[in-house]
C-alpha positions in Angstrom: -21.4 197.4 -142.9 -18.8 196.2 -140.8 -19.5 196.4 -137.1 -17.0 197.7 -133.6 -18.7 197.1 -130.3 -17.8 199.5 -127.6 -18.0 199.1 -124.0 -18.3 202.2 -122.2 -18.7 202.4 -117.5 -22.2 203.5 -116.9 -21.0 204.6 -113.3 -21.2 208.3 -112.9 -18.7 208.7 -110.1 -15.8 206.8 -108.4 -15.6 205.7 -104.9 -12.4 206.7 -102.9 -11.1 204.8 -100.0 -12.6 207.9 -97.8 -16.1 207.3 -99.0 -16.2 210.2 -101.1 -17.9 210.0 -104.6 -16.0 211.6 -107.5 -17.9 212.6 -110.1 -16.6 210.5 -113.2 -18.0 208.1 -115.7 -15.9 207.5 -119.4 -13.4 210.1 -120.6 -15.0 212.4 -123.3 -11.5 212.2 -125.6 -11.0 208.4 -124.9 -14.2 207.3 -126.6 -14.9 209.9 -129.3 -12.1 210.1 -130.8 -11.5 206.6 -131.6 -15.0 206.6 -132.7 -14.5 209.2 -135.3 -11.4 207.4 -136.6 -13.5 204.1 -136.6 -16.4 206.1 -138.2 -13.7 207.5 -140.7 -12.6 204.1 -141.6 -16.3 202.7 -142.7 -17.5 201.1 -139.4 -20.9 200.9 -137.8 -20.7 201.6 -134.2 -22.8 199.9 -131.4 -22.7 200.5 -127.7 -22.9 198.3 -124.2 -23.2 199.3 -121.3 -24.0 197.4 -117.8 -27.5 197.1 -117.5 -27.8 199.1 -120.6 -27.7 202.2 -119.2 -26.8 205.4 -121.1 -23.1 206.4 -120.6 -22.0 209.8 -118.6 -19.2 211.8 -120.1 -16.8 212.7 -117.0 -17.8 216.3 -116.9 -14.0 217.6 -116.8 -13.6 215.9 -119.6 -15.5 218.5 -121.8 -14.3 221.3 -120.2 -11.7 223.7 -122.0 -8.2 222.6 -119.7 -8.7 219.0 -121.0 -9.4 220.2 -124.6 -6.9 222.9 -125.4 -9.4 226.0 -124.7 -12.9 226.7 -124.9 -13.2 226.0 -128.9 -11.9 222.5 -128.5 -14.3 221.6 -125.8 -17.1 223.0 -128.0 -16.1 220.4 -130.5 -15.4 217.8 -127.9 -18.9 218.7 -126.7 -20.6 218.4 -130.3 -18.4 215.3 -131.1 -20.9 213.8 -127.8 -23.9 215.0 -129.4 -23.2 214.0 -132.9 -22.5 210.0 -131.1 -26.2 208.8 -131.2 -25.3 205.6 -130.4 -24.5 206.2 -127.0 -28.3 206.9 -126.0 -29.3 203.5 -126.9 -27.0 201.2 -125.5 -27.2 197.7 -125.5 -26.9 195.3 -122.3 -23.5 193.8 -122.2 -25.0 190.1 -121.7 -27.4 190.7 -125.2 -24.1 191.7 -127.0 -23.5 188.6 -129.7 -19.6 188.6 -130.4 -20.5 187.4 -134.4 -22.2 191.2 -134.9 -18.6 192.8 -134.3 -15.3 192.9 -135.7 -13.5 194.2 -132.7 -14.5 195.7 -129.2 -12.9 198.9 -127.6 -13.1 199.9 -123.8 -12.4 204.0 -123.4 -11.5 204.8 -119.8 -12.2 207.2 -117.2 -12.6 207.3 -113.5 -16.4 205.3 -114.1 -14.4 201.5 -115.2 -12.9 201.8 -111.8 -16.6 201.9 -110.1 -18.7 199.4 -112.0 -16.7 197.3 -114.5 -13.3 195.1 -112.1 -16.9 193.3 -110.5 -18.7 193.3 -113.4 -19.2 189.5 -114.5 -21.2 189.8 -117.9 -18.4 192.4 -119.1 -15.7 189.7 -117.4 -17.3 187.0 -119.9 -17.4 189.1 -122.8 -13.9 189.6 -122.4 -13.2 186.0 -122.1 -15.1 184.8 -124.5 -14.2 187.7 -127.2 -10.2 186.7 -126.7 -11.0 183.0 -127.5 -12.6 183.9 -130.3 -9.4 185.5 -132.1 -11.0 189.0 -133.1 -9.1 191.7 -131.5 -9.9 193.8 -128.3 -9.1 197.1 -126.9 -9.2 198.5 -123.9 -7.7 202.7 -122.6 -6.5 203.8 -119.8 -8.5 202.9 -116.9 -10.9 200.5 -119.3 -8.2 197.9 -118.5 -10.2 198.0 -114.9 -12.3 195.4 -116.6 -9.9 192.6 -117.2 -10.0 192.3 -113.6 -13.4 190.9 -113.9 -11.9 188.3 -115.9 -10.2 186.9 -112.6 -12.0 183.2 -111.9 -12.4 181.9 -108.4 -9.5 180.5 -108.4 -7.1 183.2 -109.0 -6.7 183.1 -113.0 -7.7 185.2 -115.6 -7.0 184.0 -119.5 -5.0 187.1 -119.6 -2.4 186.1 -117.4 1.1 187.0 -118.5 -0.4 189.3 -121.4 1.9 192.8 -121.7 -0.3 195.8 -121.7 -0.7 199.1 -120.2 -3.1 201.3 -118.5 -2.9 204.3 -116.8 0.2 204.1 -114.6 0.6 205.0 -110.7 2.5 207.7 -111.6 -0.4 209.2 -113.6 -2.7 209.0 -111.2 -0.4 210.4 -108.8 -0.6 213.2 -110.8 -4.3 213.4 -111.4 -4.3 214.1 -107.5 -6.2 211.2 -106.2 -3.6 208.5 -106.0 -3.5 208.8 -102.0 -7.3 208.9 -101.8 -8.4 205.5 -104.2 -9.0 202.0 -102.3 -6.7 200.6 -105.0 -4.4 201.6 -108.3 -4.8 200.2 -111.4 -1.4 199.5 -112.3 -0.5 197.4 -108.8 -3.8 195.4 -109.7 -2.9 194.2 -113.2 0.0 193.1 -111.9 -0.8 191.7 -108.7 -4.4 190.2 -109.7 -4.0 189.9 -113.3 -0.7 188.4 -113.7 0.2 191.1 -116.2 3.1 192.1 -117.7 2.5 195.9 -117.1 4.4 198.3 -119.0 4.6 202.1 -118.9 6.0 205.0 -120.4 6.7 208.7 -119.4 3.5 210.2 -117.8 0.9 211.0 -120.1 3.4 210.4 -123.0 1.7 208.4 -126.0 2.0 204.7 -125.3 0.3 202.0 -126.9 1.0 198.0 -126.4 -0.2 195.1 -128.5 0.0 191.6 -127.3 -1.2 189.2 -129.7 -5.1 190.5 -129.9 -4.9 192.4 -127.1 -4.4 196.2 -127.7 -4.3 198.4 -125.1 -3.5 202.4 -124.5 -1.9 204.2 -121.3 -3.4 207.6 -121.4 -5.8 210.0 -122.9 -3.7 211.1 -125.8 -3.0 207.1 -126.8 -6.4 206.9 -127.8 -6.8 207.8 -131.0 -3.7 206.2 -131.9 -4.9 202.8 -130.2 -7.5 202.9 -132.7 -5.3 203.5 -135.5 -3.7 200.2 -134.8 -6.5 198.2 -134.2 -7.9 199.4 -137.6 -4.2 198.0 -138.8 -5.2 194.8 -137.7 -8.6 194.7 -138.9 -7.6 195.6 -142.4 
């Protein structure tokens, strides 16, 4: 059976510009529900993580505001049971690229932490967009392209269009003022992106020859959906 590989921030807060650690790691809605869709469609799942330690689901992210009430964070919360695979996850440097069809990145406060620094995940990244297989990355998994940036300045994503959660989003999320750095000013400024955004947490996704990326919370599922277009 055909394989997708996901990456998922095995950082279990964020670090503001204050020193302050907020509690975080990957975005409960981000990750499972393009694994259900992925799962739907036939697909084996696998997990990385760095070092190959078992993810954290941001705690607010299972709670009943982020899930339409208490009976949708039940089922968010027995969606994260029912995902086995996250309790055995691989190291990011023993992934083999040949085992998958595609990668996916789900977001959260966590990629901010451990993944922009991250060089095996920076390598994967490379060397999975050389290969010609797609890759996908939400919200704040973009984070990770950073990694990608060589000593020189250049990343093989340079002049891509994509998106990620926007300033204006964060703004919003309440900790805009309080982070060493935004997401959106790095893509551009360190990345050479072509950034695009929509309407805050409006559904946007962008794809850019195999790159395939989502803005916000509610563009994962429909991320998936198209990179399952492309691997059909």
């Amino acid at each position: 059976m055909a394989k997708i590989l996901f990456v998922i921030t095995a950082a279990t807060h964020w670090t503001l510009a204050d020193g302050h650690r907020q509690p975080a790691g990957f975005w409960a809605e981000e990750a499972l529900g393009p694994y259900a869709a992925f799962k739907a469609a036939g697909y084996e799942i696998a997990v990385a993580t760095p070092g190959g330690v078992p993810p954290t689901a941001d705690a607010l992210s299972l709670t009943p505001d982020f899930n339409g009430g208490p009976e949708g964070a039940e089922k968010m919360k027995a969606a994260l049971r029912d995902a086995t695979e996250l309790a055995e996850p691989l190291r990011i440097e023993d992934v083999r690229i040949d085992d998958y069809e595609a990668v996916f990145y789900p977001g959260g406060w966590g990629p901010m932490e451990d993944l922009p620094g991250n060089a095996e995940s920076g390598k994967l990244l490379t060397e999975w967009l050389a290969s010609g297989k797609p890759l996908a990355l939400m919200c704040h998994g973009p984070a990770a392209l950073l990694a990608t940036v060589d000593a020189d300045g250049k990343s093989p994503f340079h002049g891509y269009r994509l998106t990620g959660l926007s300033n204006a989003e964060e703004k919003l999320n309440g900790l805009a003022e309080r982070a060493k750095w935004l997401l959106q000013d790095r893509l551009v400024a360190d990345l050479g992106a072509e950034y695009r955004e929509t309407e805050p947490f409006t559904l946007h996704v962008e794809v850019d020859r195999t790159l395939y990326t989502g803005q916000n919370p509610g563009s994962a599922v429909p991320l998936a959906q198209e990179l399952l277009k492309a691997l059909s």
